[in-house]
C-alpha positions as CSV (number, residue, x, y, z in Angstrom):
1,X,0.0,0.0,0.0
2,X,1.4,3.9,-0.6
3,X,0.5,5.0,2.8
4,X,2.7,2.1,4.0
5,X,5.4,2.1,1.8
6,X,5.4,6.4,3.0
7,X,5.2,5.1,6.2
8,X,8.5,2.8,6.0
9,X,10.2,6.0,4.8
10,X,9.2,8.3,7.5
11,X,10.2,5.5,9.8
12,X,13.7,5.3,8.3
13,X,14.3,9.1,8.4
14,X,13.0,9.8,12.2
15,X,14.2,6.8,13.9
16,X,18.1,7.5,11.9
17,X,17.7,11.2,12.9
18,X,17.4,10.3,16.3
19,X,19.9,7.9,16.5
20,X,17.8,5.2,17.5
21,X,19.4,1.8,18.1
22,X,19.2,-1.3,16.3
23,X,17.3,-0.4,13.3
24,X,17.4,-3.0,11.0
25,X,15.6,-4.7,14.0
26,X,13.0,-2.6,14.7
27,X,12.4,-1.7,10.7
28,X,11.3,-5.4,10.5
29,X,9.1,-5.0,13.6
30,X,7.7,-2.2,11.7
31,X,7.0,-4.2,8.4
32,X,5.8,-6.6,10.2
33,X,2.9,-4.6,12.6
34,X,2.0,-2.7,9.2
35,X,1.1,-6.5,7.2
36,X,-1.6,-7.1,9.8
37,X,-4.8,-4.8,9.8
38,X,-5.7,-6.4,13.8
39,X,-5.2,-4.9,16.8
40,X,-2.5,-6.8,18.0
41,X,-0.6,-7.4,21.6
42,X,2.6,-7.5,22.6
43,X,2.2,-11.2,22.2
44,X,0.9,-11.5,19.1
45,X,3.2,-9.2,17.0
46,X,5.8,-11.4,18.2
47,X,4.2,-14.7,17.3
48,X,3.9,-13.0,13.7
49,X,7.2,-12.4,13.9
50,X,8.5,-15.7,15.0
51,X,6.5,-16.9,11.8
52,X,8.6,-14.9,9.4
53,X,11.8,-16.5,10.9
54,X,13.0,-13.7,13.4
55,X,12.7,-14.8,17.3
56,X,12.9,-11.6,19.2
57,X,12.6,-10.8,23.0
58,X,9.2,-9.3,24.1
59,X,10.5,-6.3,25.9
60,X,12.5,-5.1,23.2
61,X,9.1,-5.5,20.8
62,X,7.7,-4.0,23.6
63,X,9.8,-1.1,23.4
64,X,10.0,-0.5,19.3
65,X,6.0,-0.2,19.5
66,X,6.3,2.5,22.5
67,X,8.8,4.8,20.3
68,X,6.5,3.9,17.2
69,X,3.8,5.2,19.0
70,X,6.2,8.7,20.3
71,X,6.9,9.2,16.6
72,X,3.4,8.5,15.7
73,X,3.3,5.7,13.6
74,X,1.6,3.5,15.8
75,X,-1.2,4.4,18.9
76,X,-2.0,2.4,21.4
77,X,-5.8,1.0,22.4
78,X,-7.2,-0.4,26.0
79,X,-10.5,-1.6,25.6
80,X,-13.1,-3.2,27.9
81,X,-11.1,-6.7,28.5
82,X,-8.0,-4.8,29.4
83,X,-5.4,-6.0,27.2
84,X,-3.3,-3.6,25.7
85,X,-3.2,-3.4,22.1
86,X,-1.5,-1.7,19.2
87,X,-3.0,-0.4,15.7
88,X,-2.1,1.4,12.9
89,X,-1.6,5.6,12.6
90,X,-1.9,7.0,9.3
91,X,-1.8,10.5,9.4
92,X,-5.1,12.4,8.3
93,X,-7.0,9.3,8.9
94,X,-9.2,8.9,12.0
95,X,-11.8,5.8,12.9
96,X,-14.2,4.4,15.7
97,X,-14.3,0.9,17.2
98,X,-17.0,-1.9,17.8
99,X,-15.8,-4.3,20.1
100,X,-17.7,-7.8,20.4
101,X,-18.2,-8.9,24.0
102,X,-18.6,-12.4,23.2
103,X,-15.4,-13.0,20.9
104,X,-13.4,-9.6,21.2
105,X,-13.4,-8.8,17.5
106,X,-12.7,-5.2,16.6
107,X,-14.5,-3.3,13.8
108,X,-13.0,-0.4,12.8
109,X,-15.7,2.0,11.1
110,X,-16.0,6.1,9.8
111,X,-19.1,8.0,9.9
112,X,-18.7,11.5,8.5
113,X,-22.1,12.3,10.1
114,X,-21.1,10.8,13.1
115,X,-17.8,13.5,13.0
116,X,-19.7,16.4,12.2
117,X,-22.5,15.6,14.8
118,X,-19.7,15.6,17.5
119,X,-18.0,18.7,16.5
120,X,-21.7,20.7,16.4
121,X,-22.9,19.1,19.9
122,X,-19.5,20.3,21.3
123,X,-19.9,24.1,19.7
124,X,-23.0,24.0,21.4
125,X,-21.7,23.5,24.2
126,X,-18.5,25.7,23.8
127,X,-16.3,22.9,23.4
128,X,-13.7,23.1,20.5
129,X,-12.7,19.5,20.0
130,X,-8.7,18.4,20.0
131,X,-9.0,14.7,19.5
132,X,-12.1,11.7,20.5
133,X,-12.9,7.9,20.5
134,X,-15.8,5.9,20.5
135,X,-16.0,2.0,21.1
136,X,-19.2,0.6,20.6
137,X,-19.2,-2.4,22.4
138,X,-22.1,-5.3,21.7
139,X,-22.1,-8.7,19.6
140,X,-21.0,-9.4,16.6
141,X,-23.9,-11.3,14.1
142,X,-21.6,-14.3,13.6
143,X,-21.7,-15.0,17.7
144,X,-25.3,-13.4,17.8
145,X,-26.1,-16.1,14.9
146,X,-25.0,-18.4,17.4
147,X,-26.4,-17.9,20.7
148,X,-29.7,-19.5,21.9
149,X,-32.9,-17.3,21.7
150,X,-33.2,-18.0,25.6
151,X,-29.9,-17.9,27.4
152,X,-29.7,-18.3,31.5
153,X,-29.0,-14.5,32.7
154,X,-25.9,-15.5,33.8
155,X,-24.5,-15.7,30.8
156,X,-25.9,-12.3,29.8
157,X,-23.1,-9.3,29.1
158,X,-23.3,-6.2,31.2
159,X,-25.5,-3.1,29.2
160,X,-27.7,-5.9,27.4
161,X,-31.7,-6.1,28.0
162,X,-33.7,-9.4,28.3
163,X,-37.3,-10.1,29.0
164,X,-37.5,-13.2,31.6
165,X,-39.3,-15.6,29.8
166,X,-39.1,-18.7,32.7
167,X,-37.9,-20.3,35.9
168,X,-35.8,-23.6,35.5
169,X,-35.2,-23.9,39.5
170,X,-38.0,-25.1,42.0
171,X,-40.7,-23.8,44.1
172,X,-38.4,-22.5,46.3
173,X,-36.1,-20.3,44.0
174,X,-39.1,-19.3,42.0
175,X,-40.6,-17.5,45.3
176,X,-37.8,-16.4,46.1
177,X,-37.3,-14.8,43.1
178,X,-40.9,-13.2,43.0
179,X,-40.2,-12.0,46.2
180,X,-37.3,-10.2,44.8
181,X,-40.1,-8.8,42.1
182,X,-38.9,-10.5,39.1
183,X,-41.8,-11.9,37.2
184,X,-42.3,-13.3,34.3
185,X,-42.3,-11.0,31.5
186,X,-40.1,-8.1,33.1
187,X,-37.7,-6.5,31.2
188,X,-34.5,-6.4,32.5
189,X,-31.1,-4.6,32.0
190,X,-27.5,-6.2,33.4
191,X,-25.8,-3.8,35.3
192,X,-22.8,-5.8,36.1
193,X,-21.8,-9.3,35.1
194,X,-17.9,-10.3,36.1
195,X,-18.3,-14.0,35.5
196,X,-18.1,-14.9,38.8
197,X,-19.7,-13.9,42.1
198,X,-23.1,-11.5,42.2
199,X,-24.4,-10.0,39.6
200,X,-26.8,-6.9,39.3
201,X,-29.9,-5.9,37.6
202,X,-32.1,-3.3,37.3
203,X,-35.8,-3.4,36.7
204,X,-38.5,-0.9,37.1
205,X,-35.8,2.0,38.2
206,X,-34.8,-1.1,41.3
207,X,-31.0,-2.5,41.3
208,X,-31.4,-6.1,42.5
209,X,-28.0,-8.5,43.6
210,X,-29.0,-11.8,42.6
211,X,-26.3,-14.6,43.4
212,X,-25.1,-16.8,40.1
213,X,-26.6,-19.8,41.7
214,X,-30.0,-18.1,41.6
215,X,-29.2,-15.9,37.9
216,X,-28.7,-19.4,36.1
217,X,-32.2,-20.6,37.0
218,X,-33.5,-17.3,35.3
219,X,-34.0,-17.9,31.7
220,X,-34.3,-14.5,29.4
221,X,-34.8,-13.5,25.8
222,X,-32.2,-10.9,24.8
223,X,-33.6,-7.7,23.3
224,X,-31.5,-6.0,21.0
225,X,-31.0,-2.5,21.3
226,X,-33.3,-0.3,18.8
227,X,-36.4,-2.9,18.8
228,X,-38.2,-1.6,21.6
Protein backbone atom coordinates (compact mmCIF):
# COMPACT_ATOMS: atom_id res chain seq x y z
CA UNK A 1 0.00 0.00 0.00
CA UNK A 2 1.39 3.88 -0.63
CA UNK A 3 0.45 5.03 2.79
CA UNK A 4 2.73 2.10 4.04
CA UNK A 5 5.40 2.15 1.78
CA UNK A 6 5.45 6.37 3.05
CA UNK A 7 5.20 5.09 6.23
CA UNK A 8 8.49 2.82 6.02
CA UNK A 9 10.23 6.05 4.79
CA UNK A 10 9.20 8.29 7.46
CA UNK A 11 10.15 5.49 9.76
CA UNK A 12 13.70 5.26 8.28
CA UNK A 13 14.26 9.08 8.45
CA UNK A 14 12.97 9.76 12.24
CA UNK A 15 14.25 6.77 13.87
CA UNK A 16 18.08 7.50 11.90
CA UNK A 17 17.66 11.18 12.85
CA UNK A 18 17.36 10.31 16.34
CA UNK A 19 19.92 7.93 16.46
CA UNK A 20 17.82 5.18 17.48
CA UNK A 21 19.39 1.77 18.07
CA UNK A 22 19.22 -1.27 16.34
CA UNK A 23 17.34 -0.37 13.31
CA UNK A 24 17.44 -3.00 10.99
CA UNK A 25 15.59 -4.72 13.98
CA UNK A 26 13.04 -2.61 14.71
CA UNK A 27 12.36 -1.67 10.66
CA UNK A 28 11.31 -5.39 10.46
CA UNK A 29 9.09 -4.95 13.57
CA UNK A 30 7.70 -2.20 11.66
CA UNK A 31 7.00 -4.20 8.41
CA UNK A 32 5.84 -6.63 10.23
CA UNK A 33 2.95 -4.59 12.55
CA UNK A 34 2.02 -2.72 9.25
CA UNK A 35 1.12 -6.49 7.15
CA UNK A 36 -1.60 -7.14 9.77
CA UNK A 37 -4.81 -4.79 9.78
CA UNK A 38 -5.71 -6.35 13.79
CA UNK A 39 -5.18 -4.90 16.80
CA UNK A 40 -2.51 -6.84 18.04
CA UNK A 41 -0.62 -7.36 21.65
CA UNK A 42 2.64 -7.54 22.57
CA UNK A 43 2.21 -11.18 22.23
CA UNK A 44 0.93 -11.46 19.06
CA UNK A 45 3.21 -9.25 17.02
CA UNK A 46 5.79 -11.37 18.22
CA UNK A 47 4.20 -14.72 17.30
CA UNK A 48 3.90 -13.00 13.74
CA UNK A 49 7.23 -12.41 13.90
CA UNK A 50 8.47 -15.69 14.97
CA UNK A 51 6.47 -16.95 11.81
CA UNK A 52 8.61 -14.88 9.43
CA UNK A 53 11.77 -16.50 10.90
CA UNK A 54 13.01 -13.71 13.36
CA UNK A 55 12.67 -14.76 17.32
CA UNK A 56 12.87 -11.58 19.21
CA UNK A 57 12.64 -10.78 22.99
CA UNK A 58 9.20 -9.30 24.12
CA UNK A 59 10.52 -6.28 25.94
CA UNK A 60 12.46 -5.07 23.21
CA UNK A 61 9.05 -5.47 20.75
CA UNK A 62 7.69 -3.95 23.57
CA UNK A 63 9.76 -1.08 23.45
CA UNK A 64 9.99 -0.49 19.29
CA UNK A 65 6.00 -0.22 19.52
CA UNK A 66 6.25 2.46 22.51
CA UNK A 67 8.82 4.77 20.27
CA UNK A 68 6.52 3.90 17.21
CA UNK A 69 3.75 5.18 19.04
CA UNK A 70 6.18 8.71 20.31
CA UNK A 71 6.90 9.16 16.61
CA UNK A 72 3.38 8.52 15.67
CA UNK A 73 3.33 5.65 13.59
CA UNK A 74 1.58 3.54 15.80
CA UNK A 75 -1.19 4.39 18.88
CA UNK A 76 -2.01 2.44 21.44
CA UNK A 77 -5.76 1.05 22.43
CA UNK A 78 -7.15 -0.35 25.99
CA UNK A 79 -10.49 -1.59 25.63
CA UNK A 80 -13.14 -3.24 27.95
CA UNK A 81 -11.06 -6.66 28.46
CA UNK A 82 -8.02 -4.85 29.44
CA UNK A 83 -5.40 -6.03 27.22
CA UNK A 84 -3.34 -3.56 25.68
CA UNK A 85 -3.18 -3.39 22.09
CA UNK A 86 -1.50 -1.71 19.24
CA UNK A 87 -2.97 -0.37 15.75
CA UNK A 88 -2.07 1.37 12.91
CA UNK A 89 -1.62 5.59 12.59
CA UNK A 90 -1.92 6.98 9.29
CA UNK A 91 -1.77 10.51 9.43
CA UNK A 92 -5.06 12.44 8.28
CA UNK A 93 -6.99 9.25 8.90
CA UNK A 94 -9.20 8.89 12.04
CA UNK A 95 -11.75 5.82 12.89
CA UNK A 96 -14.18 4.43 15.68
CA UNK A 97 -14.29 0.87 17.22
CA UNK A 98 -17.03 -1.88 17.78
CA UNK A 99 -15.78 -4.32 20.06
CA UNK A 100 -17.70 -7.84 20.35
CA UNK A 101 -18.25 -8.87 23.96
CA UNK A 102 -18.62 -12.43 23.19
CA UNK A 103 -15.42 -13.04 20.91
CA UNK A 104 -13.41 -9.57 21.19
CA UNK A 105 -13.42 -8.83 17.46
CA UNK A 106 -12.72 -5.22 16.65
CA UNK A 107 -14.47 -3.31 13.85
CA UNK A 108 -13.02 -0.36 12.76
CA UNK A 109 -15.68 2.00 11.07
CA UNK A 110 -15.97 6.07 9.83
CA UNK A 111 -19.13 7.97 9.92
CA UNK A 112 -18.67 11.46 8.50
CA UNK A 113 -22.06 12.29 10.09
CA UNK A 114 -21.08 10.79 13.06
CA UNK A 115 -17.79 13.48 12.97
CA UNK A 116 -19.75 16.38 12.15
CA UNK A 117 -22.53 15.55 14.80
CA UNK A 118 -19.69 15.61 17.45
CA UNK A 119 -18.04 18.72 16.52
CA UNK A 120 -21.69 20.74 16.38
CA UNK A 121 -22.94 19.10 19.92
CA UNK A 122 -19.48 20.27 21.34
CA UNK A 123 -19.94 24.06 19.72
CA UNK A 124 -23.04 24.00 21.38
CA UNK A 125 -21.68 23.52 24.19
CA UNK A 126 -18.47 25.70 23.77
CA UNK A 127 -16.26 22.90 23.38
CA UNK A 128 -13.70 23.14 20.52
CA UNK A 129 -12.66 19.46 20.04
CA UNK A 130 -8.69 18.45 20.05
CA UNK A 131 -9.02 14.72 19.54
CA UNK A 132 -12.05 11.67 20.47
CA UNK A 133 -12.93 7.86 20.50
CA UNK A 134 -15.77 5.93 20.49
CA UNK A 135 -15.96 2.05 21.13
CA UNK A 136 -19.21 0.64 20.56
CA UNK A 137 -19.25 -2.36 22.39
CA UNK A 138 -22.06 -5.30 21.74
CA UNK A 139 -22.10 -8.70 19.62
CA UNK A 140 -20.99 -9.42 16.56
CA UNK A 141 -23.85 -11.30 14.08
CA UNK A 142 -21.64 -14.34 13.64
CA UNK A 143 -21.65 -15.02 17.66
CA UNK A 144 -25.35 -13.39 17.80
CA UNK A 145 -26.12 -16.14 14.92
CA UNK A 146 -24.99 -18.44 17.41
CA UNK A 147 -26.40 -17.92 20.70
CA UNK A 148 -29.72 -19.48 21.87
CA UNK A 149 -32.88 -17.25 21.68
CA UNK A 150 -33.16 -18.04 25.64
CA UNK A 151 -29.90 -17.88 27.44
CA UNK A 152 -29.68 -18.28 31.54
CA UNK A 153 -29.03 -14.54 32.75
CA UNK A 154 -25.95 -15.49 33.85
CA UNK A 155 -24.54 -15.66 30.77
CA UNK A 156 -25.94 -12.29 29.81
CA UNK A 157 -23.15 -9.28 29.08
CA UNK A 158 -23.28 -6.18 31.18
CA UNK A 159 -25.51 -3.06 29.21
CA UNK A 160 -27.74 -5.93 27.45
CA UNK A 161 -31.73 -6.10 27.98
CA UNK A 162 -33.66 -9.35 28.28
CA UNK A 163 -37.26 -10.06 29.04
CA UNK A 164 -37.51 -13.17 31.64
CA UNK A 165 -39.30 -15.60 29.78
CA UNK A 166 -39.13 -18.73 32.70
CA UNK A 167 -37.87 -20.28 35.91
CA UNK A 168 -35.78 -23.57 35.47
CA UNK A 169 -35.22 -23.89 39.52
CA UNK A 170 -37.97 -25.14 42.01
CA UNK A 171 -40.73 -23.78 44.10
CA UNK A 172 -38.42 -22.47 46.34
CA UNK A 173 -36.06 -20.27 44.04
CA UNK A 174 -39.07 -19.33 42.05
CA UNK A 175 -40.57 -17.52 45.33
CA UNK A 176 -37.78 -16.38 46.11
CA UNK A 177 -37.34 -14.82 43.11
CA UNK A 178 -40.91 -13.19 43.03
CA UNK A 179 -40.21 -11.96 46.25
CA UNK A 180 -37.35 -10.23 44.78
CA UNK A 181 -40.09 -8.79 42.14
CA UNK A 182 -38.89 -10.51 39.08
CA UNK A 183 -41.79 -11.92 37.17
CA UNK A 184 -42.25 -13.31 34.26
CA UNK A 185 -42.32 -11.02 31.55
CA UNK A 186 -40.13 -8.13 33.08
CA UNK A 187 -37.70 -6.53 31.22
CA UNK A 188 -34.51 -6.36 32.53
CA UNK A 189 -31.05 -4.63 32.04
CA UNK A 190 -27.48 -6.22 33.39
CA UNK A 191 -25.75 -3.79 35.25
CA UNK A 192 -22.75 -5.75 36.06
CA UNK A 193 -21.82 -9.28 35.10
CA UNK A 194 -17.91 -10.29 36.10
CA UNK A 195 -18.30 -13.99 35.47
CA UNK A 196 -18.05 -14.91 38.77
CA UNK A 197 -19.67 -13.91 42.11
CA UNK A 198 -23.12 -11.55 42.23
CA UNK A 199 -24.42 -10.05 39.62
CA UNK A 200 -26.80 -6.88 39.29
CA UNK A 201 -29.86 -5.92 37.57
CA UNK A 202 -32.13 -3.30 37.29
CA UNK A 203 -35.75 -3.45 36.68
CA UNK A 204 -38.46 -0.94 37.08
CA UNK A 205 -35.84 2.00 38.24
CA UNK A 206 -34.80 -1.08 41.29
CA UNK A 207 -30.99 -2.50 41.27
CA UNK A 208 -31.37 -6.08 42.47
CA UNK A 209 -27.97 -8.45 43.57
CA UNK A 210 -29.03 -11.75 42.57
CA UNK A 211 -26.29 -14.57 43.41
CA UNK A 212 -25.13 -16.81 40.06
CA UNK A 213 -26.57 -19.76 41.71
CA UNK A 214 -30.01 -18.14 41.59
CA UNK A 215 -29.23 -15.90 37.86
CA UNK A 216 -28.74 -19.43 36.13
CA UNK A 217 -32.22 -20.57 36.98
CA UNK A 218 -33.49 -17.27 35.29
CA UNK A 219 -34.04 -17.92 31.68
CA UNK A 220 -34.34 -14.45 29.38
CA UNK A 221 -34.77 -13.49 25.76
CA UNK A 222 -32.24 -10.92 24.78
CA UNK A 223 -33.57 -7.75 23.33
CA UNK A 224 -31.48 -6.02 21.04
CA UNK A 225 -30.96 -2.48 21.29
CA UNK A 226 -33.30 -0.26 18.76
CA UNK A 227 -36.37 -2.88 18.78
CA UNK A 228 -38.20 -1.56 21.61
Amino acid sequence: MLNHEREKKQFKKLFKDERIDNFDTRFKILETFLSTENHVTVGELAQLLEKEGHKLEQDFIDDTLKLMCRFGFAQIRTFNNGNTRYEHRHLGQHHDHMICTKCNKIVEFTNEQLENLQVQIASSHGFHILQHKMEIYGICSKCLNKRSKIISLVMAKQGEHLIIKEYSGGKTARMRLLSMGLRIGDEIEVITNIGQGQMVVATDFNRLVIGRGLAMKIMAQPVPKGTK
